[in-house]
C-alpha positions in Angstrom: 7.9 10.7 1.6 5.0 12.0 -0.6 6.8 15.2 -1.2 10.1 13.5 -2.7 7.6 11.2 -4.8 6.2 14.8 -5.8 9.8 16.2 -6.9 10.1 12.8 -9.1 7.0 12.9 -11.1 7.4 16.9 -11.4 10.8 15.6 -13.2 9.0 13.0 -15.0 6.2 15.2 -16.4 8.7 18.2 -16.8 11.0 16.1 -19.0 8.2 15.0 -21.0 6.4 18.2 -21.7 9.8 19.8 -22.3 10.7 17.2 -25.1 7.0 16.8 -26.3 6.8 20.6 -27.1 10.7 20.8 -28.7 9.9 18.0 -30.8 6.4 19.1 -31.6 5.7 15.0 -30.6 1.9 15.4 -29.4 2.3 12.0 -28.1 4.7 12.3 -25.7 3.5 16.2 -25.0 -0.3 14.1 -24.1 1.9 11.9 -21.6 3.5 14.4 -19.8 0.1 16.1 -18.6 -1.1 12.6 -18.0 2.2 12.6 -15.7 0.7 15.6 -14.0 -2.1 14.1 -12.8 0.2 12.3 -10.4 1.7 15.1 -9.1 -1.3 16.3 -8.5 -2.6 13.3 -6.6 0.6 13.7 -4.4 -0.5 17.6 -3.7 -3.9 15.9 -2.3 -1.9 13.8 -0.4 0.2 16.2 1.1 -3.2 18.4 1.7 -5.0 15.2 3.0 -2.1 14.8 5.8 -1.0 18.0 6.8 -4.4 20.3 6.4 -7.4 17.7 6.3 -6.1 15.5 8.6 -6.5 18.5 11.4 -8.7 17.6 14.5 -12.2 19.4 14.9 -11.6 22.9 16.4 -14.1 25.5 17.2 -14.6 27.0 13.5 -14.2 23.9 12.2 -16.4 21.1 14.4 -16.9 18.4 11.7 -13.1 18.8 11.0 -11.2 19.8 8.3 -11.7 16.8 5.6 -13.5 19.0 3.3 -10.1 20.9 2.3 -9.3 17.5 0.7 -12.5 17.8 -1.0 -11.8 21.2 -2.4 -7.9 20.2 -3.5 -9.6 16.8 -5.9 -12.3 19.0 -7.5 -9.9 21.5 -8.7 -7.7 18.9 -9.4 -10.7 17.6 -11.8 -10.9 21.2 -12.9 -7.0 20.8 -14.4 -7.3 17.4 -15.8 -10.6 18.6 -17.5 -8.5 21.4 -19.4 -6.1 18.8 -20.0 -7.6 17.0 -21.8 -9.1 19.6 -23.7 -5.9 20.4 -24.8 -4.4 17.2 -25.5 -7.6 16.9 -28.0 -7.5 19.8 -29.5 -4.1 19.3 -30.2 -4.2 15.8 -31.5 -7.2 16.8 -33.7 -5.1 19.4 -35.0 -2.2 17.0 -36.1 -4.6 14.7 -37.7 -5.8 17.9 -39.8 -2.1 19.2 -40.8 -0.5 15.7 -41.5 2.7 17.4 -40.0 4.8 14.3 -39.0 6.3 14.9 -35.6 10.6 14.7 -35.5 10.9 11.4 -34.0 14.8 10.7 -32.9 16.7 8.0 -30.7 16.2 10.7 -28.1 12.2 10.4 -28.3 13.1 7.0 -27.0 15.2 7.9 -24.6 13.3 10.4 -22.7 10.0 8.1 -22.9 12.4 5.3 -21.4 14.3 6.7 -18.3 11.1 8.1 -17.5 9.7 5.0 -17.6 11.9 3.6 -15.4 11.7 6.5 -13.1 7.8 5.5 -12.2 8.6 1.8 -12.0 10.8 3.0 -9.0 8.3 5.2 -8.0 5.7 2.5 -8.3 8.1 -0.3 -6.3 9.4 2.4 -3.3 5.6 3.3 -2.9 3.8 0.3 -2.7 6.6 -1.4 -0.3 6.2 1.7 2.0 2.8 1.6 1.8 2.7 -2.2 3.2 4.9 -1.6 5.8 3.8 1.6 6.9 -0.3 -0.3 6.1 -0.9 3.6 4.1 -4.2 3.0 2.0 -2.9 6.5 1.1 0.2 5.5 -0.7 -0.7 2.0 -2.3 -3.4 4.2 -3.9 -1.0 6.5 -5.5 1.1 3.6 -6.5 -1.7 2.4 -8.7 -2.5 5.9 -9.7 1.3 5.9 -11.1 1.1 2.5 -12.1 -1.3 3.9 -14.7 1.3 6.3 -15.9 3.4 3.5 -16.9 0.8 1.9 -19.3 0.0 5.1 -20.9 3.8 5.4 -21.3 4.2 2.0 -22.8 1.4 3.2 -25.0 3.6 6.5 -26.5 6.2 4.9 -27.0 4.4 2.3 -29.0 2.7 5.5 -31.1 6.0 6.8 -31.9 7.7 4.0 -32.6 4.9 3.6 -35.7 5.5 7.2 -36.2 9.6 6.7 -36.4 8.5 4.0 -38.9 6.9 5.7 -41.1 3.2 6.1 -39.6 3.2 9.8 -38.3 -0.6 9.3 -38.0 0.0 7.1 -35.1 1.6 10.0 -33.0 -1.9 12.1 -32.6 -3.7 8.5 -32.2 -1.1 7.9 -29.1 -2.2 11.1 -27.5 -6.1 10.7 -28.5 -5.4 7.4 -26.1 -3.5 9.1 -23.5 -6.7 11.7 -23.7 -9.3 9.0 -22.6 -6.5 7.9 -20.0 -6.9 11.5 -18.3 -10.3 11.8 -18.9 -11.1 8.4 -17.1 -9.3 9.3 -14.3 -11.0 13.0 -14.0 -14.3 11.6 -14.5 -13.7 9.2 -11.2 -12.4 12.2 -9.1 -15.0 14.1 -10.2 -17.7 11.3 -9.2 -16.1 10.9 -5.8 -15.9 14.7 -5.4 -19.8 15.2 -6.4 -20.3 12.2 -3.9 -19.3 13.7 -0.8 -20.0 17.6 -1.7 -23.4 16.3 -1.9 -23.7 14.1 1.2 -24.0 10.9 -1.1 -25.1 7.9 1.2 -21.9 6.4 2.3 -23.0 3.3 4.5 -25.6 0.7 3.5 -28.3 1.6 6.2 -29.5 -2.1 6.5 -26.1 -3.5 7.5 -26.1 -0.2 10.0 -29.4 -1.5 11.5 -28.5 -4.8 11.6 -25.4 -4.0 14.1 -27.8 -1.4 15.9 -30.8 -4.6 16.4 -28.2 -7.1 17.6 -27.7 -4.7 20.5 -30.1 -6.4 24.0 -33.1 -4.0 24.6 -33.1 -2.2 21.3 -36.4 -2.2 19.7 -35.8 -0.6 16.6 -34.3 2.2 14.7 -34.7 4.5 11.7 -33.7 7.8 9.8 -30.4 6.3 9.5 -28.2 8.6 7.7 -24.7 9.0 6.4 -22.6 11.3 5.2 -18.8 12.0 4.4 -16.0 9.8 2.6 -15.7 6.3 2.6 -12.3 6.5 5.1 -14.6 9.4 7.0 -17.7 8.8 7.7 -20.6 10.7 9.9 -23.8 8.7 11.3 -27.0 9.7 12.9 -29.9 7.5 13.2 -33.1 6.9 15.7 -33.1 4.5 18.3 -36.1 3.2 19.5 -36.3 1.9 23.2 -39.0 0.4 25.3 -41.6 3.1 26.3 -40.8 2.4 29.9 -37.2 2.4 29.5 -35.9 5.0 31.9 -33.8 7.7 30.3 -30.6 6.9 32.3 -30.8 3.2 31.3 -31.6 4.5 27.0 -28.6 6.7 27.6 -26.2 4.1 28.7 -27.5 1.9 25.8 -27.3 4.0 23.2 -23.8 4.5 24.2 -23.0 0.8 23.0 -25.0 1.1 19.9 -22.7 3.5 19.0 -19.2 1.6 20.2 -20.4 -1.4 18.6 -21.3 1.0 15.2 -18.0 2.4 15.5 -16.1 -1.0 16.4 -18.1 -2.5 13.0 -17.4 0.3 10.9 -13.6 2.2 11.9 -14.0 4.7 9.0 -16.9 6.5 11.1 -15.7 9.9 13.0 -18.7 10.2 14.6 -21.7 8.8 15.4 -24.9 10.9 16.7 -28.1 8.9 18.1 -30.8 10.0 18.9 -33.3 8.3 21.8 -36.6 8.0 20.8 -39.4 5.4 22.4 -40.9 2.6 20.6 -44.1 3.4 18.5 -47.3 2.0 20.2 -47.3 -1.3 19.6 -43.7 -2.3 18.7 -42.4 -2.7 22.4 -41.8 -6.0 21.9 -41.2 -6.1 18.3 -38.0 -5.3 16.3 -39.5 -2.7 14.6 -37.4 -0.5 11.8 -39.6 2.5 10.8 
């Protein structure tokens, strides 16, 4: 499914870019890179379910999710030298005054491929429902975008076809801070997880591991991953009396009552540890 979506905004973007550039419209050129960016959030679909979606294996224990880390930075890489380009060039029409050649077919191009996302945008978010794929009703909004930057070039040349070539540039300045918002969001999310951002509120973690009978307490809880894939470890404190088959059974339903509470967690490591003196009978959280 994701791959024909792919083959669609490939021909969107290509039929943009090819137009923009014959035309010399910067406009139009500015909204085919911006149609880029969602075949390039397709590619890190496809690499999310074929290659990061792979179980643990022996090279790999923590699985393979980091691959769909890799494919979204240099995906940030791309759009950052997009929109370098796209402002470059803009700046360079506002400088040269050359008025862009503007024809019935400028409108054309911008509107079939136009309607080509809106089907894009319809067929993905109904598959996404029925098939319940967080996966593809994201990339529906991602292309939904598309279709407001589009709506936004063909408003810049439709000033520029009536005599306001200064418009054209301005259209693909906009377009510019379209990309760049996106980039600077992958690139946040990217950071995030490269650099084991906290991805769990620890106090609604110990909450679920207190309401577990003959749990004392708990600290060093940390988290780790994306938000859809998420690794916990934490301490568990016990009675100092508790013996260590009976900690080892409870701490097993700690963690299916973490991992019923929070589904997005892979794994869940917890280490047994007995209450500090004096906290036996507390609810201590170090």
């Amino acid at each position: 499914m994701l791959l024909r979506v792919l083959v669609l905004n490939l021909a969107v973007a290509s039929a943009k870019l090819t137009f923009g550039y014959a035309t010399g419209a910067v406009s139009i050129i500015s909204d085919g890179f911006h149609s880029l960016t969602d075949s390039a959030s397709n590619v890190m679909g496809l690499v999310a379910l074929r290659l990061a979606r792979k179980p643990p294996d022996a090279d790999h224990p923590y699985g393979h999710r980091k691959f769909e880390t890799l494919a979204a930075a240099g995906i940030f890489v791309f759009l950052l030298i997009v929109v370098v380009e796209v402002v470059r060039a803009a700046l360079s029409r506002l400088q040269s005054g050359a008025p862009a050649e503007i024809t019935v077919y400028s409108f054309l191009v911008m509107i079939v491929t136009l309607a080509v996302n809106l089907a894009v945008v319809r067929y993905e978010s109904g598959e996404g429902r029925r098939l319940t794929s967080e996966l593809l009703m994201s990339d529906a909004a991602h292309t939904r975008s598309d279709v407001l930057t589009s709506c936004t070039v063909l408003i810049s040349i439709s000033a520029a076809w009536l005599g306001y070539p200064v418009f054209d540039p301005l259209g693909a300045l906009v377009v510019a801070v379209f990309i760049a918002r996106t980039g600077y969001y992958i690139g946040l999310e990217t950071s995030g997880i490269l650099a084991d951002r906290v991805v769990l509120d620890s106090e609604e973690v110990r909450a679920v591991v207190l309401g577990t009978p003959e749990v004392v307490g708990c600290h060093q809880i940390r988290t780790r991953g994306s938000y859809d894939h998420t690794f916990l470890d934490l301490h568990v404190w016990f009675a100092r009396d508790t013996p260590l088959f009976e900690a080892h059974r409870l701490s097993h339903i700690v963690k299916d009552r973490l991992m019923e509470t929070f589904p997005q967690i892979a794994d869940a490591v917890i280490h047994i540890e007995p209450a500090p003196l004096g906290d036996d009978q507390g609810r201590g959280i170090g």
